[in-house]
NUNU-702976 format. One record per residue (C-alpha): residue in three letters; x, y, z negated. Coordinates in steps of 0.5 Angstrom, whole numbers, plus 500, padded with zeros to 3 digits. Layout:
BEGIN
ALAXYZ
...
//
This chain:
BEGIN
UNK528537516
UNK533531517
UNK538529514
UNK542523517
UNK548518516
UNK553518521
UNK557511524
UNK552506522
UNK549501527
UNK541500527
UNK539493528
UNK535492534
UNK526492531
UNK528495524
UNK521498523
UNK521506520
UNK519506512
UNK513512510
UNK513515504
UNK507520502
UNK509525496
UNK505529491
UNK507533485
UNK511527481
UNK518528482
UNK520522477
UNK516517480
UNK517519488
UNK525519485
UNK526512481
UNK521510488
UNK526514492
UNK533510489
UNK529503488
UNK527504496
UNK535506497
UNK538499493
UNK535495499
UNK541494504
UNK538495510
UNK535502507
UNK542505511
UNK539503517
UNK533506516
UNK529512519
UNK525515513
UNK519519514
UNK516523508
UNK509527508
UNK509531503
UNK501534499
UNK501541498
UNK499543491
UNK491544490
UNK493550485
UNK498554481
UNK499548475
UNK501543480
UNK505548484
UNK512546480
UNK510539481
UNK510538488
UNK516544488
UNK521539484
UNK519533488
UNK520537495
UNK528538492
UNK529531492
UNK528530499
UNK534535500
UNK539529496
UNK543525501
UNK540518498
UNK542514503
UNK537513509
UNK540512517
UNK535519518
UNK530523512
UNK524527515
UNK519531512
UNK513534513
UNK511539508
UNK503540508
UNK503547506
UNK495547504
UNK493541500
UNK490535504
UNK489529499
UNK492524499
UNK486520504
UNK488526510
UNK496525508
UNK495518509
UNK491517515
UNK495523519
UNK502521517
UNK500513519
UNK497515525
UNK504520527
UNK508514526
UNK505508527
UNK504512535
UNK510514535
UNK515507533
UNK509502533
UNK510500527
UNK511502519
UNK513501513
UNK509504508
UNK509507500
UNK506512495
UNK511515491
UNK509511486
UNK511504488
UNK517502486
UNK520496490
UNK526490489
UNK532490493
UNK529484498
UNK523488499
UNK526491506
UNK527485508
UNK521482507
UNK518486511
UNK522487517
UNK523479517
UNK514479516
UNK513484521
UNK517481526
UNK515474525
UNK507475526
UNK508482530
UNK505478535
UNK499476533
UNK493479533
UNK489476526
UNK495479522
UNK494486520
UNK499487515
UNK505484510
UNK505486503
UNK509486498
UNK505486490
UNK502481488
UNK497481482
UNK500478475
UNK498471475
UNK498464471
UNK502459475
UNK506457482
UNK504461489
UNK506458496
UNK512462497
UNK507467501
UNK500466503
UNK494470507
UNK488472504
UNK483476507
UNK484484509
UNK489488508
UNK492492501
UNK495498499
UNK501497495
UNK507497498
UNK505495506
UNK507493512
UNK502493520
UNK503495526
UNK500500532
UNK494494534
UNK493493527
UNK492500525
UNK487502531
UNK482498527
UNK482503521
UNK475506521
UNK474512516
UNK466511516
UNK465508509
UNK457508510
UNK457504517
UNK463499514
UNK459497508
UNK453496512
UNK456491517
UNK459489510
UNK452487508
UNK451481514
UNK458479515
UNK458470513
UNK464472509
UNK461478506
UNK463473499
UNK470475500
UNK470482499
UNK469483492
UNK473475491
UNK466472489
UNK463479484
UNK470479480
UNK472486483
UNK468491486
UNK471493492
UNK463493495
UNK461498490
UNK468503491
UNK465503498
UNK459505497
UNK461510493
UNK465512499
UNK460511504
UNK457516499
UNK461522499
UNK463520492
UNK470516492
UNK475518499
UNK479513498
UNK483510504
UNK485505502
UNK478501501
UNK476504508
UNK482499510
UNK481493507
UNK473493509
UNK476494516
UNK481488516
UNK476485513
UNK471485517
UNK475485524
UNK478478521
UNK484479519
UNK489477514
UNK494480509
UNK501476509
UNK502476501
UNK509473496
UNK508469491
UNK512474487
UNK512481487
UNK517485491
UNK514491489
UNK510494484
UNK506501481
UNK509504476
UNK503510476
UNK498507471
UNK501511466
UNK496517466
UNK500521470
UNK496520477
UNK491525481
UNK486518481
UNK488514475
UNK488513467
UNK494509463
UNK494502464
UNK499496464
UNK494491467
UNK499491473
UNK505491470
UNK509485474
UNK517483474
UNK520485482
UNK523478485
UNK531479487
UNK530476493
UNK527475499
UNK522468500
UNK522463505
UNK518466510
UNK515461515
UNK510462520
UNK503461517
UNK496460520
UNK493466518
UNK487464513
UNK485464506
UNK489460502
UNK485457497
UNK491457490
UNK492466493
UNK484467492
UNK484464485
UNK488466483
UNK487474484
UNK480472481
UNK482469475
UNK486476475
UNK480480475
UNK476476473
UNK481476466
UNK480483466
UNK473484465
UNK469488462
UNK475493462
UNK477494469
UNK469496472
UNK471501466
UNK477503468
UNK475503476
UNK469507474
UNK472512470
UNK477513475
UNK472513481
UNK468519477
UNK462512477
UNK455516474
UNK453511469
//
């Protein structure tokens, strides 16, 4: 399927956005008209991986959130690829990466439940081709966790995150979906502290779970491969993006507002960084987490389906 707009010009390197779509067709559609704000979405190839329904109760679901792509929002060019089994959302991710990023180089990447500002699309243009040649970068992200305070107008820190991304092919190639031998070389890297931001998250413990056939989470696979390989994720000191899924209508998660954030209005100042970890970014995402306790390892273990 593609639907295109006639008599725009591209600008040279606009990097192509992925979406990845399931069963919830008011998140995927306030996604979908937050995403076409942004100026550059006119000249933007977007392409979806839509998931297949698991059963009949979720068949009406993905039929309603599958009819939104048959709209005309405003994209230089809309693909789809309708899963006709169910994948999860693990498979669809890594298999629509992998297509795109082989193809174009590079991507832009949502869930349809990540609602953005309208400077996100500069942002991550601007970031990805500021740092598109260098290696120790593994990717731009547009959400920051709530926070007390003043952030660098943006800042590295270690690995690589999930809401609202941006990386390129050299970067995605470091991806390891073995859980169990991430979380071994895990456990003799010298800033192995990092991971979890000194025990205030438990990133270590997600990946065990992984590691374990209990979690399949893609996501902790790519940070713990970031991670590890020694490179960084460019962040904003204001969120250009933000989850609007934490209301119980998620496959992996409960309610929630801890993550509730105001979206910048415009783009930052973006100089080039070296990367590493800025100190004031660490802190203040393990002030965050740590403020959250013991909540969060509740709420983490519930959606994880922890055995107590």
């Amino acid at each position: 399927m593609d639907h295109s707009n006639e008599g725009f010009e591209t600008p040279v390197n606009l990097s192509p956005i992925v979406l990845f779509a399931y069963r919830r067709a008011d998140h995927t559609s306030r996604a979908l008209a937050a995403l076409s704000s942004n100026p550059e979405a006119r000249d933007s190839d977007l392409y979806v991986f839509a998931d297949g329904a698991k059963g009949e109760a979720d068949r009406a679901g993905v039929e309603a959130t599958r009819a939104l792509f048959g709209r005309d929002w405003g994209f230089k060019s809309l693909r789809v690829a309708e899963r006709e089994r169910n994948w999860g959302l693990a498979r669809n991710v890594v298999d629509g990466l992998e297509r795109v990023i082989g193809e174009r180089g590079r991507a832009i990447v949502l869930e349809d439940d990540i609602e953005v500002s309208p400077a996100f699309l500069e942002y991550m243009n601007r970031g990805l081709e500021l740092y598109a040649d260098d290696p120790s970068v593994a990717s731009i992200h547009g959400y920051v966790y709530p926070h007390d305070g003043k952030l660098p107008e943006t800042f590295f820190l270690r690995g690589a995150d999930c809401w609202g991304w941006a990386t390129w092919e050299r970067s995605w190639r470091h991806y390891e979906a073995d859980a169990a031998l991430l979380e071994s070389r895990l456990r003799s890297c010298p800033w192995g502290n990092e991971f979890d931001f000194d025990r205030s998250y438990p990133y270590r413990r997600m990946l065990r779970e992984a590691g374990a056939g209990r979690v399949d989470s893609w996501a902790v696979r790519w940070y713990a491969s970031a991670f590890l390989a020694g490179m960084y994720t460019l962040y904003p000191g204001s969120s250009l993006a933000r989850n609007i899924g934490h209301d119980g209508s998620g496959t992996h998660g409960g309610a929630s507002g801890a993550y509730e954030v105001p979206l910048a209005s415009s783009c930052p100042p973006m100089d080039r960084l070296e990367p590493r970890t800025d100190p004031d970014g660490y802190r203040a995402f393990r002030g965050y987490f740590l403020s959250l306790r013991p909540s969060l390892w509740t709420r983490v273990g519930r959606r994880l389906g922890w055995r107590a």
